[in-house]
VOTORSE-548850 format. One record per residue (C-alpha): x negated, y negated, z; residue number from 1. Coordinates in Angstrom, 1 decimal. Layout:
% residues N
+--------+--------+--------+-----+
|     c1 |     c2 |     c3 | num |
+--------+--------+--------+-----+
|      X |      Y |      Z | NUM |
...
+--------+--------+--------+-----+
This chain:
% residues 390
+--------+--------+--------+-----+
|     c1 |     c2 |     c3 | num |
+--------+--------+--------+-----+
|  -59.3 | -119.5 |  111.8 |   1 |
|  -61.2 | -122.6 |  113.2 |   2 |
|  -64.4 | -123.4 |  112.3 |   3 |
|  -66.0 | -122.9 |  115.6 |   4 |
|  -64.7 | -119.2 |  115.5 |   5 |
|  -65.4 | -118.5 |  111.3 |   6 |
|  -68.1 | -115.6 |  111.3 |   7 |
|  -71.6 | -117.1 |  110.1 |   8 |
|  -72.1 | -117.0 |  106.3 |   9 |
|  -75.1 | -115.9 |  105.1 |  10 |
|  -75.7 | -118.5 |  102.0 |  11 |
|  -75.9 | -117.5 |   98.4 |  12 |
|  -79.4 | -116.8 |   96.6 |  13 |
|  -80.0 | -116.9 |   93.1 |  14 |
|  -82.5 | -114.2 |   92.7 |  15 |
|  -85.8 | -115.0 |   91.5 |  16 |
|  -86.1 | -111.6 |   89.9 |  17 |
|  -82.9 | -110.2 |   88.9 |  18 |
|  -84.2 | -107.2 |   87.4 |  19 |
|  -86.3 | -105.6 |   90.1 |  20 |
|  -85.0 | -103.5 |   92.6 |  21 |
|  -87.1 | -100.6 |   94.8 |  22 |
|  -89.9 |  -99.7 |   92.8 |  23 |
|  -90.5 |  -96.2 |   91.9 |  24 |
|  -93.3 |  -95.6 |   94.2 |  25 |
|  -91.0 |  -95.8 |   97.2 |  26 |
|  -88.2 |  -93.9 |   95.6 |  27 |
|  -90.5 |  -90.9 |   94.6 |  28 |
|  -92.7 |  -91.3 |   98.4 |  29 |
|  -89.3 |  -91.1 |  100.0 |  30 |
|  -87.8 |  -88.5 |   98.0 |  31 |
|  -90.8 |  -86.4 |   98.2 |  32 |
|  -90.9 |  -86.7 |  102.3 |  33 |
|  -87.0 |  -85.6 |  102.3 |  34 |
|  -87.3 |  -82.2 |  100.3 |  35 |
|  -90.7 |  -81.7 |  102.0 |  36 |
|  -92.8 |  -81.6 |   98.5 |  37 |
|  -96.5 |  -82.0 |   97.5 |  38 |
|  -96.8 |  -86.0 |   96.7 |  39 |
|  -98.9 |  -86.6 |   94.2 |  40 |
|  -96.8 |  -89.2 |   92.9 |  41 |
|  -97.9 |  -92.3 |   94.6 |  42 |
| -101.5 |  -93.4 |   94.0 |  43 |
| -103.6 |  -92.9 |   97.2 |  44 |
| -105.3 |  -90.2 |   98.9 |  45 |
| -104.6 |  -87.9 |  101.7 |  46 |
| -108.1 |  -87.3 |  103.1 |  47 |
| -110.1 |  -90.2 |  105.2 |  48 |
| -112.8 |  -92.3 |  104.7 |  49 |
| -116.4 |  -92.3 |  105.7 |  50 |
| -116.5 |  -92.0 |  109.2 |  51 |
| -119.7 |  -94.8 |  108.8 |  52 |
| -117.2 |  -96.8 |  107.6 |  53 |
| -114.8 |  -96.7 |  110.2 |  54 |
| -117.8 |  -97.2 |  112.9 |  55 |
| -118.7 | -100.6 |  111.0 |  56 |
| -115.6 | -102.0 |  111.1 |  57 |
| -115.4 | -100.8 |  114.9 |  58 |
| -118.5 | -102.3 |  115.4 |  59 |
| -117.6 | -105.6 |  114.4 |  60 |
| -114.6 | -105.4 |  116.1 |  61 |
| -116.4 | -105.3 |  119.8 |  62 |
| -118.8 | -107.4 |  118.8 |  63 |
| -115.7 | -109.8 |  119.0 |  64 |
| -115.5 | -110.6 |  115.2 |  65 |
| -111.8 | -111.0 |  115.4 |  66 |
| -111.1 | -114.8 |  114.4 |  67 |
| -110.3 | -116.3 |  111.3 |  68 |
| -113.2 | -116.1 |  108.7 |  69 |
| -113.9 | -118.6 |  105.9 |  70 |
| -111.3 | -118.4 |  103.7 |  71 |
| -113.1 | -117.5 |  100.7 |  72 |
| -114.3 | -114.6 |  102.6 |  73 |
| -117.6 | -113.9 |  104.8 |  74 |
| -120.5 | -115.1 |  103.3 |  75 |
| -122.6 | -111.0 |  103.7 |  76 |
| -119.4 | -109.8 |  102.0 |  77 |
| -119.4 | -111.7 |   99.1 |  78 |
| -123.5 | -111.5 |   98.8 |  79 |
| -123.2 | -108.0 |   98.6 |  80 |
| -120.6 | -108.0 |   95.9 |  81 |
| -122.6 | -110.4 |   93.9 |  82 |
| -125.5 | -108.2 |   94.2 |  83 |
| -122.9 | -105.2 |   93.5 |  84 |
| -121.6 | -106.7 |   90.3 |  85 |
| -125.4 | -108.1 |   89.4 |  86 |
| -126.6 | -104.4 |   89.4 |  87 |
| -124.5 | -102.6 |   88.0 |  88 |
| -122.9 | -105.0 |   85.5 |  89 |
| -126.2 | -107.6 |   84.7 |  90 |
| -123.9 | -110.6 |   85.1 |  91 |
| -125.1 | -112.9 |   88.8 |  92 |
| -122.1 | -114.4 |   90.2 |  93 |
| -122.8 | -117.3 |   92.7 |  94 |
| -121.2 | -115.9 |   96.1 |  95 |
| -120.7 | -119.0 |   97.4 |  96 |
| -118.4 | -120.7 |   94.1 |  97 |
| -117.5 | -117.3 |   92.4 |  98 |
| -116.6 | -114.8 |   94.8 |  99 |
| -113.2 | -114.6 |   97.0 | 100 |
| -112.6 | -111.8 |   98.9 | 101 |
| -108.2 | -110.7 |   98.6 | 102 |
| -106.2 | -108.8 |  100.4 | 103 |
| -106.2 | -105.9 |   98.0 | 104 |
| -106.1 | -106.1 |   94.5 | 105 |
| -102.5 | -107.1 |   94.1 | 106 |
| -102.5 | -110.2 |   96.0 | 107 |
| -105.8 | -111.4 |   94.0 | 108 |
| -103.7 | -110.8 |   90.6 | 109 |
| -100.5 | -112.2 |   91.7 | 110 |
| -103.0 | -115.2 |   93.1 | 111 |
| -104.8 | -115.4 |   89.9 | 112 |
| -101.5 | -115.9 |   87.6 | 113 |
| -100.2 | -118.4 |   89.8 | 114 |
| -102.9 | -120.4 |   89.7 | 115 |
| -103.2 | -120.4 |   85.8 | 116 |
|  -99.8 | -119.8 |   84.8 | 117 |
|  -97.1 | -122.5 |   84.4 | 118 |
|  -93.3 | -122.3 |   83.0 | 119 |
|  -93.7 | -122.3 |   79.5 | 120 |
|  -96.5 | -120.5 |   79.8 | 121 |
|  -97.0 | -116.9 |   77.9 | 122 |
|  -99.1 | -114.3 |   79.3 | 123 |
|  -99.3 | -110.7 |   77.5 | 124 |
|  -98.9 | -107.5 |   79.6 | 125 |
| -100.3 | -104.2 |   77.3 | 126 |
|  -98.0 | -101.4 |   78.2 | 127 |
|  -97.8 |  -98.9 |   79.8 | 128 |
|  -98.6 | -101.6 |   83.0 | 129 |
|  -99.1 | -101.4 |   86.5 | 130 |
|  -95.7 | -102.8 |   87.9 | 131 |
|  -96.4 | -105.5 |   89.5 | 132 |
|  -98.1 | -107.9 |   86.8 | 133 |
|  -94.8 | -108.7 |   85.2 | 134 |
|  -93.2 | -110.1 |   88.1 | 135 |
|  -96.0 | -112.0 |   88.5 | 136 |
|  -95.6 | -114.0 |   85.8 | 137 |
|  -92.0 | -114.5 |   86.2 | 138 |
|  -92.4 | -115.6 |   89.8 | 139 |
|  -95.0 | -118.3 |   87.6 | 140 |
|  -92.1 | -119.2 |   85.2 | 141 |
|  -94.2 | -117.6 |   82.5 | 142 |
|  -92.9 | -115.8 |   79.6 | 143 |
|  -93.9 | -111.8 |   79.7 | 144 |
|  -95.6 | -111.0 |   76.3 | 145 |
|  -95.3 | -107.0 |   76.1 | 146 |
|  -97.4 | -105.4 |   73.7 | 147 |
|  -97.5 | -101.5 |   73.6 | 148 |
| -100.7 |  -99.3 |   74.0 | 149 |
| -100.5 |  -96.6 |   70.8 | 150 |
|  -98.6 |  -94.0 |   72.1 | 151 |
|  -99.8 |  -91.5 |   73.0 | 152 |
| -103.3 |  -92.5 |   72.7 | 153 |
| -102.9 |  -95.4 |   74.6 | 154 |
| -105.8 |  -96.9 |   73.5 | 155 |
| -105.3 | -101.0 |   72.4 | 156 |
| -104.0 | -102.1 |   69.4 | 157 |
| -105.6 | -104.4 |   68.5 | 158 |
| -103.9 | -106.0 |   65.3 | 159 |
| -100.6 | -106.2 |   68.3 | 160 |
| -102.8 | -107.9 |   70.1 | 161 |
| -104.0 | -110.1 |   67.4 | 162 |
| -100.3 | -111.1 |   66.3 | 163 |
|  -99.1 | -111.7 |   69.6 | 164 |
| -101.7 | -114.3 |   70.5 | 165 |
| -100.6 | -117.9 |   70.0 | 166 |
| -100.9 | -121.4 |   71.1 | 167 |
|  -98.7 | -121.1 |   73.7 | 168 |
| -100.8 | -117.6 |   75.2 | 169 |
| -102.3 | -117.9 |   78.8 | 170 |
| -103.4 | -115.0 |   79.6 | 171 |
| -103.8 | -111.7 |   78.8 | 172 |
| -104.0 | -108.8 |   81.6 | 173 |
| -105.7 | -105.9 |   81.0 | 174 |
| -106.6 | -102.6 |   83.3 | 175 |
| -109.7 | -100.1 |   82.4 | 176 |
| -109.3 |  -97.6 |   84.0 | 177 |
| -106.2 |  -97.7 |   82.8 | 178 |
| -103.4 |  -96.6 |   85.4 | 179 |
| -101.2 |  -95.0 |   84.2 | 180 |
| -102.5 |  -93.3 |   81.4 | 181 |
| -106.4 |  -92.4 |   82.7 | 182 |
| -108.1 |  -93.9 |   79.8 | 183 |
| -111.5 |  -96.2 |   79.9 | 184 |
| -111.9 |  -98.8 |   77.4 | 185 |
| -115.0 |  -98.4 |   75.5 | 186 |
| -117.6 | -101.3 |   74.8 | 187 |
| -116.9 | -101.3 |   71.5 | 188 |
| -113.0 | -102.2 |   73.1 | 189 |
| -114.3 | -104.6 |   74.9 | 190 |
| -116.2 | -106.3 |   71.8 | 191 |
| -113.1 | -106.9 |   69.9 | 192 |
| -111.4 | -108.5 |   72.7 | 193 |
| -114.2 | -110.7 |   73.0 | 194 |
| -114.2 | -111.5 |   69.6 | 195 |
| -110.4 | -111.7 |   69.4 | 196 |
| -110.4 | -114.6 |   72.4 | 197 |
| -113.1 | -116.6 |   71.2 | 198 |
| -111.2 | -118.9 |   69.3 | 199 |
| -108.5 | -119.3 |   71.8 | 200 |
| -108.4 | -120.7 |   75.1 | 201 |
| -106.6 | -117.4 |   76.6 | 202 |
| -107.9 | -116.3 |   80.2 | 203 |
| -108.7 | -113.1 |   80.9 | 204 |
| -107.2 | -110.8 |   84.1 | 205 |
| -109.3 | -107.7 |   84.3 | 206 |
| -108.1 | -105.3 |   86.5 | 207 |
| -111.1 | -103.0 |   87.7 | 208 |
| -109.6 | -101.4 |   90.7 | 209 |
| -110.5 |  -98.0 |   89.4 | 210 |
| -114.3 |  -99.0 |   88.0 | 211 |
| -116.5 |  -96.4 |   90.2 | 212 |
| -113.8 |  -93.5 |   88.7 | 213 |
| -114.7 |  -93.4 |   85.2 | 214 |
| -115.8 |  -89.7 |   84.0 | 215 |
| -117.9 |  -87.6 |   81.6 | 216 |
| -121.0 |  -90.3 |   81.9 | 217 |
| -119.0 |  -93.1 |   80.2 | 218 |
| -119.7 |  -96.0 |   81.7 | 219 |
| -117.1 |  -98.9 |   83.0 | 220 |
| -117.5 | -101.7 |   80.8 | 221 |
| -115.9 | -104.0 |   83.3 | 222 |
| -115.7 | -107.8 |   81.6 | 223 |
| -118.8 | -109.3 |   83.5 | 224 |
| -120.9 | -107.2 |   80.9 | 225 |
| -119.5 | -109.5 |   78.1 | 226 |
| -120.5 | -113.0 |   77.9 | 227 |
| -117.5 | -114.1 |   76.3 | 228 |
| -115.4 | -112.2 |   78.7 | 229 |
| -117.0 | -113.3 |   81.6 | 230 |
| -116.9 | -116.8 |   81.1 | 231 |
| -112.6 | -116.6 |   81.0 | 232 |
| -112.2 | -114.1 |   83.2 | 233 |
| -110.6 | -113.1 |   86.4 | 234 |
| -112.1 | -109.5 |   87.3 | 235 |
| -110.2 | -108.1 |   90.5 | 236 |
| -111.6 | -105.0 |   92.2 | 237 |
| -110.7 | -102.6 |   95.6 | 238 |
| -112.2 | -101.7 |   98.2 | 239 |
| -109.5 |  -99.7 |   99.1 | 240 |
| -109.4 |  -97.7 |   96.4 | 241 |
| -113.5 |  -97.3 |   95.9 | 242 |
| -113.9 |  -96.1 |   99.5 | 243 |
| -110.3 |  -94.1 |   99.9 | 244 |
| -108.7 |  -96.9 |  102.4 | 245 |
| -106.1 |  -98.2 |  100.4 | 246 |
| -103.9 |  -99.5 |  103.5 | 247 |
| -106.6 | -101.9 |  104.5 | 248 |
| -105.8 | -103.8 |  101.2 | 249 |
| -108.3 | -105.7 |  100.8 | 250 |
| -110.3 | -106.6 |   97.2 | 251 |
| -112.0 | -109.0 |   95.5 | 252 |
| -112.3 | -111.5 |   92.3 | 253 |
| -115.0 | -112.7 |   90.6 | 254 |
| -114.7 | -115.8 |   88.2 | 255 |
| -116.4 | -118.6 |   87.2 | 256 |
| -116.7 | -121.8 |   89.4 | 257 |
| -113.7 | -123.6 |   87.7 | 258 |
| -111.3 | -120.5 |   87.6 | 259 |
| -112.4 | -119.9 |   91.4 | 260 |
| -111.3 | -123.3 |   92.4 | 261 |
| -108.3 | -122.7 |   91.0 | 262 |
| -108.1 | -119.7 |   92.1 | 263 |
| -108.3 | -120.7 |   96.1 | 264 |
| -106.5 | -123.5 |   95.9 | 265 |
| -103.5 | -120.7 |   95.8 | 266 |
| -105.3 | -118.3 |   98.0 | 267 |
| -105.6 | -120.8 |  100.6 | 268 |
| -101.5 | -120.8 |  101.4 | 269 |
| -100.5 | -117.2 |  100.3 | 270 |
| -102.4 | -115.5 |  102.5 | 271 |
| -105.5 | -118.2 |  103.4 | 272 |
| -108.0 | -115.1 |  105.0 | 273 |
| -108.3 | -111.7 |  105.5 | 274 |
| -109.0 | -109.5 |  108.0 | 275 |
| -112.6 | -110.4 |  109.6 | 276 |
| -113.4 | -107.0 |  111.4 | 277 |
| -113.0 | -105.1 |  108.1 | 278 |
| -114.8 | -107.6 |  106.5 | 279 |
| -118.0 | -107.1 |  108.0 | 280 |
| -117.7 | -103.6 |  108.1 | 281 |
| -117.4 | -103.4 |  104.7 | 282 |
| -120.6 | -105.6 |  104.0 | 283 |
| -122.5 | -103.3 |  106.4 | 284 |
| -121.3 | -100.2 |  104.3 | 285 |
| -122.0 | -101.9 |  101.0 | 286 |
| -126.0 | -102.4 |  101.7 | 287 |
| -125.9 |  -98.4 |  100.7 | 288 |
| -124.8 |  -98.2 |   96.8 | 289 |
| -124.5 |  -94.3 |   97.0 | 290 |
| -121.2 |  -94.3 |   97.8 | 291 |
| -119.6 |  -96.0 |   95.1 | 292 |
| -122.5 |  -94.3 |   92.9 | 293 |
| -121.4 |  -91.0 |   93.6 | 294 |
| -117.9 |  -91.3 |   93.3 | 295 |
| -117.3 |  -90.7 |   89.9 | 296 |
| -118.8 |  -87.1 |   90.4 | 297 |
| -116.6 |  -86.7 |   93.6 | 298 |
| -113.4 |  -87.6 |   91.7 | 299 |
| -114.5 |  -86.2 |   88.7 | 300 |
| -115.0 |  -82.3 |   90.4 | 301 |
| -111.5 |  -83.2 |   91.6 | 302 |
| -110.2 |  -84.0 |   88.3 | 303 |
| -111.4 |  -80.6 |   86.6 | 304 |
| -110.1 |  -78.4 |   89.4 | 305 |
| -106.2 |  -79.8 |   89.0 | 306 |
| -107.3 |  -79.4 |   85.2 | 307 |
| -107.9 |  -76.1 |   85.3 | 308 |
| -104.9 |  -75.1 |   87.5 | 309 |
| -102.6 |  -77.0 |   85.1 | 310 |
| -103.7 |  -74.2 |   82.4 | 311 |
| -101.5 |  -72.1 |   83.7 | 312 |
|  -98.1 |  -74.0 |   83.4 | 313 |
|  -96.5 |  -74.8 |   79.9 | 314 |
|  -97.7 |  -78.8 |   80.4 | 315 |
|  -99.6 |  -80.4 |   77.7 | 316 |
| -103.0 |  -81.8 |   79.5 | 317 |
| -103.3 |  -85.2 |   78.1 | 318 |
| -107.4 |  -86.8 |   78.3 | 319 |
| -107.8 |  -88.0 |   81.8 | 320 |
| -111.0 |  -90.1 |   81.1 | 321 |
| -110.7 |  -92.2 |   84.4 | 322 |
| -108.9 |  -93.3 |   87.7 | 323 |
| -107.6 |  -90.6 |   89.8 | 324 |
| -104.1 |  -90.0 |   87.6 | 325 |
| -103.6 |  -86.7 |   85.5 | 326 |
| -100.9 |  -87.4 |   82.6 | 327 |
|  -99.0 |  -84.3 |   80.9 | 328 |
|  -96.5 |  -84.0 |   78.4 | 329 |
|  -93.4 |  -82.4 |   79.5 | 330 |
|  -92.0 |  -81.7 |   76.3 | 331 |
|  -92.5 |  -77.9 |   76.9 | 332 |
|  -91.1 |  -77.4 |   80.1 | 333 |
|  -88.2 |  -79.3 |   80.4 | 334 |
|  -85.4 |  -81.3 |   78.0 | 335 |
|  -85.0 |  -83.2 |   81.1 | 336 |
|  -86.1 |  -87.6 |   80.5 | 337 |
|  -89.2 |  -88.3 |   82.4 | 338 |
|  -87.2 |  -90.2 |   85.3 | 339 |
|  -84.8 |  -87.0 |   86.1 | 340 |
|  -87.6 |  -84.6 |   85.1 | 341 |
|  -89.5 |  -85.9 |   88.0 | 342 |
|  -86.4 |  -85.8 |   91.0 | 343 |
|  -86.1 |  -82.0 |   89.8 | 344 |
|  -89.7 |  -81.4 |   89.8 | 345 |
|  -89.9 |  -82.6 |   93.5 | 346 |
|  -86.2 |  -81.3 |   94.2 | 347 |
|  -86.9 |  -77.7 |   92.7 | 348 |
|  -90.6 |  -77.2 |   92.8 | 349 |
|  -91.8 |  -79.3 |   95.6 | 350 |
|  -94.1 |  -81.4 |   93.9 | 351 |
|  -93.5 |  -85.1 |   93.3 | 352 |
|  -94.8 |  -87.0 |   90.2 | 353 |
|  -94.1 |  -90.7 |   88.3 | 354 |
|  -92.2 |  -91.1 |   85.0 | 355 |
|  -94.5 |  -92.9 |   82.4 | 356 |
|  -91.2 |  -94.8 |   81.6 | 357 |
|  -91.6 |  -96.8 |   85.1 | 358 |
|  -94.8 |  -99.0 |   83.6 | 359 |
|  -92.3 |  -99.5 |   80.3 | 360 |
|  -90.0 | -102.8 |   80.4 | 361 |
|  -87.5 | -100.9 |   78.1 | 362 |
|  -88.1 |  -97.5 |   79.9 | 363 |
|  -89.7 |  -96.2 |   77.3 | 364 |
|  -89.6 |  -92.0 |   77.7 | 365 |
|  -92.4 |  -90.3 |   75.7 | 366 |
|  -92.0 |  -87.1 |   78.0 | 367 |
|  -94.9 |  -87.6 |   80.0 | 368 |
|  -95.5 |  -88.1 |   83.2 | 369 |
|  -98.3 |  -89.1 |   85.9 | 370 |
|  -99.9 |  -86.9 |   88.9 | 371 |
| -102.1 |  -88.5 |   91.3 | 372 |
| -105.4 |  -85.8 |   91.9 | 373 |
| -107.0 |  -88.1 |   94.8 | 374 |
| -106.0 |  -85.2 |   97.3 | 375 |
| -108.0 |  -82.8 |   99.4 | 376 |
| -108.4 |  -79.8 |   97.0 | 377 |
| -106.1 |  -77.8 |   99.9 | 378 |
| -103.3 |  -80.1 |   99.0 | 379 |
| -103.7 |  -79.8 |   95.1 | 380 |
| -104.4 |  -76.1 |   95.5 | 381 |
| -100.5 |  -76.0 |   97.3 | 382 |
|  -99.4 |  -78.1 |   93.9 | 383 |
| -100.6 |  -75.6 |   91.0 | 384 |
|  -99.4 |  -73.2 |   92.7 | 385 |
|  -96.0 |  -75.0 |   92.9 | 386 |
|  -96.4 |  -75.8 |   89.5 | 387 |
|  -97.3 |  -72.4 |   88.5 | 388 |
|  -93.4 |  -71.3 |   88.9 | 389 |
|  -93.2 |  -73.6 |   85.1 | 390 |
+--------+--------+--------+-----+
């Protein structure tokens, strides 16, 4: 065959990330929508917003607030996180050098390793993690550092910790409230991380997506509380997931000046603004705190009805401290791994959950498993009694 007749050739790629493929969100969303069960697998909720909310953001809309913003973010936006963080926290962040508003949470931590993290480079991960911090760091050319939570506590261990750190340690990532498992670090947690950096020149990425969900009056001892913290760390927050929008994606991290720079240097040209409508909506809805105030109450009423409900199946109800997840132990129920338990729980019984073993590098299988409870008490109400049947 001539050349001017050979089919087109699609050229060779060497992956990037040879061991990712379609993360188990998507499998367990899609699988869920085909056998027509209860999702409370992935991690968002099925009722709306604030209808206040929604008006803001119209608002700004018509008042033709539609171009590009500052890339940093608006200026009334990141004012009112400052204040935000200021109030609750005691730690003031200058809104002009310390505040950059992200498209969700996820772009500000991928953002925030690439801008710190080089090849060579070792950043530790405490696992169970969210999935998307380790191909972060690959996509840096760092090396992943995994260092377990105690099972089945999952609480830190901090003598892991200790003997993982060396001179070759970035970073370290950590996530209270902790998704997957639903615990809150305490302060006294937070102390011994400080004291455990100190010495080192390790940054700190604090992922505080879930800080207005913590439960029981415990409150979120988010980094900005700890001098020592502070002064190293990236801390990453939602708005999505604070005011039930999660598809708006759009978050925001506070660091100090230099970390900032570095910070929007890389911000600039992976995604350079975000969308200005919502923007201003949000800083209108933020001049009222008792929405954020009062949702560790809403979530927390949500968290003992699914409770109570799971009472009468044969799960073990592990703590859920924080976040809107609800782990149980499967181990009476089922011989089934955590990964096949979960396609016959949403194949069989209707109701879709996520194996544990997802936020494990190795897969590690414990028997547990997560449910998301940031549904509309109809929708959980249809789950127990799905989950009754065990």
């Amino acid at each position: 065959m001539s050349s001017d007749t050979a089919l087109p050739r699609t050229p060779h790629v060497q992956t990037k990330l040879p061991a990712i493929g379609t993360n188990i969100f998507t499998i367990m969303s899609a699988l869920a929508t085909e056998k027509g069960a209860v999702n409370l697998g992935q991690g968002f909720p099925d009722f709306d917003c604030d209808p206040t909310l929604v008006q803001a953001v119209t608002d700004a809309m018509t008042r033709g607030l539609n171009q590009y913003p500052p890339m940093t973010g608006i200026a009334s936006l990141r004012e009112a996180v400052a204040a935000k963080i200021a109030s609750m926290y005691g730690r003031r962040y200058d809104p002009i050098a310390e505040i950059t508003i992200t498209a969700g949470a996820t772009q500000a931590i991928i953002t925030a390793v690439l801008a710190v993290v080089k090849p060579g480079d070792e950043v530790i991960v405490l696992e169970p993690c969210y999935d998307s911090y380790v191909p972060n760091i690959e996509l840096a050319g760092g090396t992943v550092v995994r260092v377990p939570l105690t099972p089945g506590s999952f609480r830190p261990d901090f003598g892991r910790i200790a003997a993982a750190l060396t001179s070759r340690t970035r970073a370290i990532i950590i996530n209270s409230p902790h998704n997957p498992s639903a615990t809150v670090w305490s302060r006294g947690d937070m102390l011994r991380l400080q004291d455990l950096l100190a010495p080192t020149d390790t940054l700190l990425i604090s992922d505080e997506v879930y800080e207005h969900m913590a439960f029981d009056g415990a409150p979120h001892q988010s980094a900005a509380r700890f001098p020592g913290l502070a002064a190293r760390a990236f801390i990453v927050s939602s708005f999505g997931k604070t005011y039930h929008v999660t598809g708006w994606k759009v978050g925001y991290v506070a660091a100090p000046a230099p970390l900032s720079a570095e910070f929007r240097k890389v911000h600039q040209f992976n995604v350079f603004t975000v969308n200005t409508p919502v923007q201003h909506g949000l800083a209108a809805y933020l001049t009222d705190p008792r929405p954020y105030l009062e949702l560790p109450a809403f979530y927390q009423r949500k968290r003992d009805l699914f409770r109570e409900g799971l009472k009468r199946t044969r799960f073990k109800v592990l703590p859920s401290e924080g976040t809107y997840f609800q782990c149980v132990d499967i181990s009476g129920v089922s011989q089934l791994g955590e990964a096949d338990f979960c396609q016959w729980l949403t194949t069989e019984i209707g109701v879709a959950a996520i194996p544990l073993s997802a936020f494990y590098g190795d897969g590690f299988d414990q028997r547990m498993v997560r449910f998301c409870f940031a549904k509309k008490d109809q929708t959980l109400n249809q789950a127990l009694q799905r989950l009754a049947r065990l």
